[in-house]
ZALUM-800733 format. One record per residue: residue in three letters; x negated, y negated, z negated of N, C-alpha, C, O in turn. Coordinates in steps of 0.001 Angstrom, whole numbers, plus 500000, padded with zeros to 6 digits. Layout:
BEGIN
alaXYZXYZXYZXYZ;...
This chain:
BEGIN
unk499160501201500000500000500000500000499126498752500000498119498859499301;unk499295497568500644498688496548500751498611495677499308499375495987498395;unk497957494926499202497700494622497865497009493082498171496187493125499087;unk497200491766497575497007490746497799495511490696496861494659489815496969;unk495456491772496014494345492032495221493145492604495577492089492650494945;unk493505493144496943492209494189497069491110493500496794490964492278496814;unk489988494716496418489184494232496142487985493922497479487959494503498564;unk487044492822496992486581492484498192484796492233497473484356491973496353;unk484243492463498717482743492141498468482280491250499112483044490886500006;unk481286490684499061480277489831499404479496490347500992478455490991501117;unk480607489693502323479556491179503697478011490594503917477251491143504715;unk477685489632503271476254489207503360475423490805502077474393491461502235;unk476199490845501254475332491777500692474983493228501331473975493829500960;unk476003493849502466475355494493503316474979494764505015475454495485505893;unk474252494115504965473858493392506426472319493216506076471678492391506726;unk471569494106504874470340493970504900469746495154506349470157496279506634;unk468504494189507101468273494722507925468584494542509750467920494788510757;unk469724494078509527470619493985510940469272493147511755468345492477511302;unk469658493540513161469012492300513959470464491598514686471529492013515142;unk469777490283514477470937489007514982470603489126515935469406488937516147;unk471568489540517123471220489100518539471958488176519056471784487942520252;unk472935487437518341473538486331518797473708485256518040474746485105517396;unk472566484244518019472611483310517875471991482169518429471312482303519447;unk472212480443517598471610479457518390470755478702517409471100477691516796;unk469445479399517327468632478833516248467230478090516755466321477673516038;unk467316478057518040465933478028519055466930476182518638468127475967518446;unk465570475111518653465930473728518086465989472749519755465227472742520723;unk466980472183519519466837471069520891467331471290521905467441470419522768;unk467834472749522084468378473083523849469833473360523834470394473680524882;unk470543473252522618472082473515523075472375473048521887471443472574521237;unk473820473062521262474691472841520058474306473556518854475054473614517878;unk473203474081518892472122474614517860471489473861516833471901472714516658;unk470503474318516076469645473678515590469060472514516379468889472547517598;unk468774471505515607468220470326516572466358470635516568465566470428517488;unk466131471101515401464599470524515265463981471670514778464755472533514361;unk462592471945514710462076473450514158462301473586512788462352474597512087;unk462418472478512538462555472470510827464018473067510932463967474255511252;unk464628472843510849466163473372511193466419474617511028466923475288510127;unk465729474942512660465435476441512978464453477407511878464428478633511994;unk463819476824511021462619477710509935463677477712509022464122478834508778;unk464410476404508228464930476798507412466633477641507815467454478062507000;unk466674477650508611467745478334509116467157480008508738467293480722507745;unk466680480134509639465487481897509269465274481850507700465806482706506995;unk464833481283507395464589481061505477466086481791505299466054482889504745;unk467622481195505788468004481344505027468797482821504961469579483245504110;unk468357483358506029468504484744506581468085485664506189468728486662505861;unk466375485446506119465819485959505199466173486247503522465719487227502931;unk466923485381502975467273485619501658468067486973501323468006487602500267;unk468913487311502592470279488451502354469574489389503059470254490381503325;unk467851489432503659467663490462504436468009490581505724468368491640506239;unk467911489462506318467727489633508055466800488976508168466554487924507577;unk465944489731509237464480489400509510464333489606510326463142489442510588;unk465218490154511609464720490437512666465759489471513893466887489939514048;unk465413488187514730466463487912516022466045488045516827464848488327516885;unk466930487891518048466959487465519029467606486298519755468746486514520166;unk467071485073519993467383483849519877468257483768521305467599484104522289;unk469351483455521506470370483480522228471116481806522977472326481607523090;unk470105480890523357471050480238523811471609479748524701471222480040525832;unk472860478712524515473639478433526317472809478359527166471766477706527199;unk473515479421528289472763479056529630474325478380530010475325479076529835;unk474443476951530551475845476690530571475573475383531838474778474448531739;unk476438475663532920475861474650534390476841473594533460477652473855532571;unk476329472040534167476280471194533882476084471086531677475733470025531160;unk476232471694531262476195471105529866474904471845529246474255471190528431;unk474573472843529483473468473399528935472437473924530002471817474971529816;unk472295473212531038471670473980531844470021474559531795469236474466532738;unk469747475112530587468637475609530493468386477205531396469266478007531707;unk466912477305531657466235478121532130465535479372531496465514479302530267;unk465180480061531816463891481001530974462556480324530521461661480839529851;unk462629478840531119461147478408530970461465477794529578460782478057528588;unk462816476747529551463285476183528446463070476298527358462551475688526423;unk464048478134527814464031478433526469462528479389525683462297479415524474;unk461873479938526536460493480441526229460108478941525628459928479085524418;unk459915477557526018458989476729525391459780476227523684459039475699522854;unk461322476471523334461816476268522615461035477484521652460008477180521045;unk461395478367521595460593479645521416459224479824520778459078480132519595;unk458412479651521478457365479541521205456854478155520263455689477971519911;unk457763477441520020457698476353518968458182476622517533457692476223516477;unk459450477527517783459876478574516130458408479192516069457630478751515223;unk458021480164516909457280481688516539455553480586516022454632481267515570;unk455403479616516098454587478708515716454602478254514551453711478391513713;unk455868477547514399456506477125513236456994478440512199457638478071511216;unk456820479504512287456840480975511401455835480817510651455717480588509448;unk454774481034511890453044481336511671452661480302510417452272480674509310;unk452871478854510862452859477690509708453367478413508238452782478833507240;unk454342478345508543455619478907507019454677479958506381454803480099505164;unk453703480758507047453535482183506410454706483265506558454946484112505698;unk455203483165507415456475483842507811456183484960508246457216485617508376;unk455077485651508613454843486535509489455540488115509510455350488834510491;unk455968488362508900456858489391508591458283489584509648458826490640509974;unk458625488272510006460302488212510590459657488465512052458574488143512539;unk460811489200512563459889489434514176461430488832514761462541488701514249;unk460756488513516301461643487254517351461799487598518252460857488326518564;unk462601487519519097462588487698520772463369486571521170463711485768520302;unk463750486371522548464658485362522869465296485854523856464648486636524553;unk466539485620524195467499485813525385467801485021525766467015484092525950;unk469460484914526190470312483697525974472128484618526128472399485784526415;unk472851483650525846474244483788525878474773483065527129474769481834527114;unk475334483872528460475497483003529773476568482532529734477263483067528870;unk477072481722530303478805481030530314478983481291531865478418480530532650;unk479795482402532358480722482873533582480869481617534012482016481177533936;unk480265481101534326481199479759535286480926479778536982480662480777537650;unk481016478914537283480777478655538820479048478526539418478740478184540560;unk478093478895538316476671478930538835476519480108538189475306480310538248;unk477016481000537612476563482110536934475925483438537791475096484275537435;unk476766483248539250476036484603540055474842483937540870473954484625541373;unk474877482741540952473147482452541286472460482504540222471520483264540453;unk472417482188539372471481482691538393471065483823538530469909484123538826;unk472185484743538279471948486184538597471210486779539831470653487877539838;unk471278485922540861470639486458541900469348485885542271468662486330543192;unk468986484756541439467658484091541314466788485074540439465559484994540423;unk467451485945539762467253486687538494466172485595537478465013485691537076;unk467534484306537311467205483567536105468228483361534582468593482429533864;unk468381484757534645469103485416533674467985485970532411466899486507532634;unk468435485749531377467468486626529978468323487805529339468890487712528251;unk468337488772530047468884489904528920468439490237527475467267490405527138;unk469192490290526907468873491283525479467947492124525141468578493061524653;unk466660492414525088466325494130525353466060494385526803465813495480527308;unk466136493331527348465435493552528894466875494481529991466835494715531199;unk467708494730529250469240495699529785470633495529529477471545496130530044;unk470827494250528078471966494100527783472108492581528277471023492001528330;unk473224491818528649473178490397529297474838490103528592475956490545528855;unk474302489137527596475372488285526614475948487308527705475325486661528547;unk477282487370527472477880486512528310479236486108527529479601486849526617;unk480043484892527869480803484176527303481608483793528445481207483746529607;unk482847483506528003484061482604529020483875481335528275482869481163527586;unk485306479959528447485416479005528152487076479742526749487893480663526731;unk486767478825526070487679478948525341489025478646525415489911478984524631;unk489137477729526805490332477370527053491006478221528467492069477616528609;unk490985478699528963491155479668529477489999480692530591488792480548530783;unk490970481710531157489847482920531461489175482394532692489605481653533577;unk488108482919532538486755482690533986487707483304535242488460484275535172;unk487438482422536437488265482606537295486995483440538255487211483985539338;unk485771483382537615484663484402538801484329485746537336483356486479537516;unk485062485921536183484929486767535304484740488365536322483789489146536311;unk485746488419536955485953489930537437484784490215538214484004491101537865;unk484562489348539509483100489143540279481993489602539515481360490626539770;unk481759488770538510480664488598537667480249489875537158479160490393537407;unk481255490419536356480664492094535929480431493229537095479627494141536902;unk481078493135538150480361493869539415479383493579539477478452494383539439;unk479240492243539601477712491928540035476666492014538793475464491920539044;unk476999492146537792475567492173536205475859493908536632474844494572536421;unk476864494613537099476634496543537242475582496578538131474757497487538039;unk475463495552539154474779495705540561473353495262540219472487495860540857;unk472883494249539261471565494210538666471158495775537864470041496084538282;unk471540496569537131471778497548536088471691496927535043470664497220534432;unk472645495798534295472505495218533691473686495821532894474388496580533562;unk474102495614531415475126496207530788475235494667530234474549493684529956;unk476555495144530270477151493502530072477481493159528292478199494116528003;unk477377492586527418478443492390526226479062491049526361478590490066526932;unk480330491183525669480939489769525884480847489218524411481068489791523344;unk480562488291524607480378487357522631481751487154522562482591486857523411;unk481818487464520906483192486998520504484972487263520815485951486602520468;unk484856488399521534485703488728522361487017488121521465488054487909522094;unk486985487811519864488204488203519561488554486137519443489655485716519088;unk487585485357519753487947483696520044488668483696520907489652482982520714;unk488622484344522099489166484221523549490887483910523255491540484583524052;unk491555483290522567493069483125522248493776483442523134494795483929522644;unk493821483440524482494598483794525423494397485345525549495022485684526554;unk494000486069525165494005487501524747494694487959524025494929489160524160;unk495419487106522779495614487407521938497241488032522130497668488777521248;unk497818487806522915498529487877523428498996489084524630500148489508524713;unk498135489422525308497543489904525950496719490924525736495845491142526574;unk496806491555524850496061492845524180495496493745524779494365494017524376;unk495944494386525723496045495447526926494674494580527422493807495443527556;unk494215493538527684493329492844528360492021493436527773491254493900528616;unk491556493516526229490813494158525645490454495752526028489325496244526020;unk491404496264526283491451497823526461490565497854528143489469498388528311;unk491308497203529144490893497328529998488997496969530542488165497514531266;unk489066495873529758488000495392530116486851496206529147485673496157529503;unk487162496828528123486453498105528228486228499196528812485154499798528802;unk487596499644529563487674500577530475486263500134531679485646500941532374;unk486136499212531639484828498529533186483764498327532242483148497285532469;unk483320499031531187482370499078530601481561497973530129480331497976530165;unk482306496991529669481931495872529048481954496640527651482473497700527301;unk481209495710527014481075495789525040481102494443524506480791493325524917;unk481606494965523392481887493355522470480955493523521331480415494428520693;unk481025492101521377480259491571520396480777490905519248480735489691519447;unk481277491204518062481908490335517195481529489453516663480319489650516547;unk481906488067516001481013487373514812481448487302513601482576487060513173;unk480477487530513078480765487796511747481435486509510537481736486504509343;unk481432485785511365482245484702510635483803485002511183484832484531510699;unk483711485777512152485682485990512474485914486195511167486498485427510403;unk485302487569510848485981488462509539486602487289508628487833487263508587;unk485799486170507784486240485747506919487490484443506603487936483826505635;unk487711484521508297488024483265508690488130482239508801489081481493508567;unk486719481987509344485821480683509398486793480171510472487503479219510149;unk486923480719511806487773479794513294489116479590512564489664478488512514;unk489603480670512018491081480460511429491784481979511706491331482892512395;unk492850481941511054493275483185510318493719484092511505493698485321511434;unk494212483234512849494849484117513399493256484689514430493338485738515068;unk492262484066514445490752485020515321490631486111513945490347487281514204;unk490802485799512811490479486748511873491471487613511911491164488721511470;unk492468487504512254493714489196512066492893489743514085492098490683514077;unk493140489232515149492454489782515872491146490392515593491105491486516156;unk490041490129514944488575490013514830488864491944513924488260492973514229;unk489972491780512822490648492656512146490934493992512893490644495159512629;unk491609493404513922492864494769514663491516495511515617491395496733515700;unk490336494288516456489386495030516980488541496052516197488093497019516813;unk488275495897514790487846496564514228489049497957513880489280498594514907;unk489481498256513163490903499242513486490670499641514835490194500776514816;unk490794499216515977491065499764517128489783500295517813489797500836518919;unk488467500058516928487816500913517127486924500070518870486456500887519662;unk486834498863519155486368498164520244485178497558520239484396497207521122;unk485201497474518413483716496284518541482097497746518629481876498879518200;unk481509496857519332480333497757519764479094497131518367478506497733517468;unk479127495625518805477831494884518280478794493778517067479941493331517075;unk477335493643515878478090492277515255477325491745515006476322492343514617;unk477326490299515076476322489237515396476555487744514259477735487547513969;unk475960487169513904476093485999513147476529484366514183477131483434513650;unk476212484342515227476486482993515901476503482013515175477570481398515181;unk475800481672514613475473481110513506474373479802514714473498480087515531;unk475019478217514260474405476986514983473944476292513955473121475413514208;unk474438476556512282473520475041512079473923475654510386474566476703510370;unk473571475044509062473190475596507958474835475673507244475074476618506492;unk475950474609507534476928475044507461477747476082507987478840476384507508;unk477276476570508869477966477962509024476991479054508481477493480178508504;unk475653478988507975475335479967507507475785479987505743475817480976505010;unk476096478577505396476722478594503937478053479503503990478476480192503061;unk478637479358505299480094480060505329479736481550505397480451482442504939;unk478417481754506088478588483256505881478399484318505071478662485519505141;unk477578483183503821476962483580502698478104483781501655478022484492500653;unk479338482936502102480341482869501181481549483821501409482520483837500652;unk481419484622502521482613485460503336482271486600502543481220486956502011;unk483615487164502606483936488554501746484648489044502872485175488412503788;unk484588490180502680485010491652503281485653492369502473485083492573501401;unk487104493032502683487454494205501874487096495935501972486707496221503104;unk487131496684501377486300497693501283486999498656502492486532499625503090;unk488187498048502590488623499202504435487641499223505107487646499811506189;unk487795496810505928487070496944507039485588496883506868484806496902507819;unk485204496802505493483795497398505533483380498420505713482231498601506116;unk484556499741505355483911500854505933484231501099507468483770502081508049;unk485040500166508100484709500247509443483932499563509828483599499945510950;unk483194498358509405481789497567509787480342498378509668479339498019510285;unk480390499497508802478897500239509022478546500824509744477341501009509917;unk479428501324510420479172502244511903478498501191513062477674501546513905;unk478953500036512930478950499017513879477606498109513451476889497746514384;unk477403497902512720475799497777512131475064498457512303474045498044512857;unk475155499808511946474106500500512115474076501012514050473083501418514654;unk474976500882514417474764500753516311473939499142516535472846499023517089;unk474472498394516161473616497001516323471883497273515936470935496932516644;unk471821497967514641470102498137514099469442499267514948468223499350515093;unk470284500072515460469865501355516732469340500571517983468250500529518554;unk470486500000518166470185499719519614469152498375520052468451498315521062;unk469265497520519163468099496454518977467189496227518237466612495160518447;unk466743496981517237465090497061516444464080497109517518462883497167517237;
């Protein structure tokens, strides 16, 4: 029986270990961190609950973020600097990015100025206000690189929400999701958190990720609780996230 009481834990207390592969902590190139300082104490504060390992993820987005591989390698290499300073040496880094489907997304792809995950997984995003009108294109064409696609956040997408069957399918074409872990507590708001909920139940989310831009949302994530259901459906899904990206 449901209970307004259940009891609930702290999901920062188990998430020691995870690697973040989705976030925007690289300083200066998108709605991220602005500055390295930012970005160190951001990692500082990751480090406290036991994540030590990312992969720095940010917008590749035509006209608003239009960064490159060069971009973001020189953003990059200004954290993994700024570590070395800190005495940090312990946290290990990579960089990707998170693509936005829009209307330059398959030249990129065919410039192959795309950053996968792991050199095989390629983070990708819609607009929040409605669906990518080159979405369907787009995953033919990341199959036709051998690229495996994940979609960030699947459960923000609001026009889904509605639309449920949309989730199912677009797994059926071998997409994977990526959750954030601020859905759970309902940081966007209650109704991404009952979706963020039902994906978990329904057994869809592949990866879970922090998306985490700036020290107020990592205060929020430090402060989110989990109840002991969907935590025992969140360990399976962690420990596929620490498999597949260590």
């Amino acid at each position: 029986m449901f209970s307004f009481f259940e009891k609930k834990t702290f999901l920062v207390d188990h998430l020691h270990g995870l690697v973040d592969i989705h976030n925007h902590i690289l300083p200066g190139i998108d709605d991220g961190a602005k500055t390295v300082e930012e970005s160190i104490s951001l990692i500082k504060g990751f480090s406290e609950f036991g994540i030590k390992s990312f992969v720095f993820t940010p917008h590749i987005m035509h006209h608003y973020y239009p960064n490159t591989p060069q971009t973001i390698k020189v953003a990059y290499e200004r954290v993994k600097k700024g570590l070395l300073a800190s005495g940090m040496e312990e946290v290990q880094i990579d960089y990707a990015a998170e693509h936005m489907i829009d209307e330059n997304f398959e030249n990129l792809l065919n410039k192959n100025a795309v950053l996968p995950v792991r050199k095989e997984y390629l983070l990708i995003e819609m607009s929040y206000l409605q669906p990518s009108l080159y979405f369907d294109e787009a995953i033919l064409q990341i199959a036709k690189k051998s690229f495996f696609p994940i979609l960030a956040h699947p459960e923000r997408y609001t026009y889904y929400h509605k639309k449920q069957n949309s989730y199912g399918k677009m797994k059926s074409e071998g997409i994977q999701f990526q959750l954030n872990l601020l859905s759970l507590g309902g940081y966007y708001g209650s109704e991404i958190q009952r979706i963020s909920h039902k994906l978990l139940k329904d057994g869809l989310v592949d990866f879970i990720s922090s998306d985490v831009h700036n020290q107020r949302q990592l205060l929020a994530l430090k402060e989110t609780k989990i109840s002991k259901k969907n935590l025992g459906l969140l360990h399976g899904i962690i420990d596929n996230t620490l498999m597949t990206f260590y």
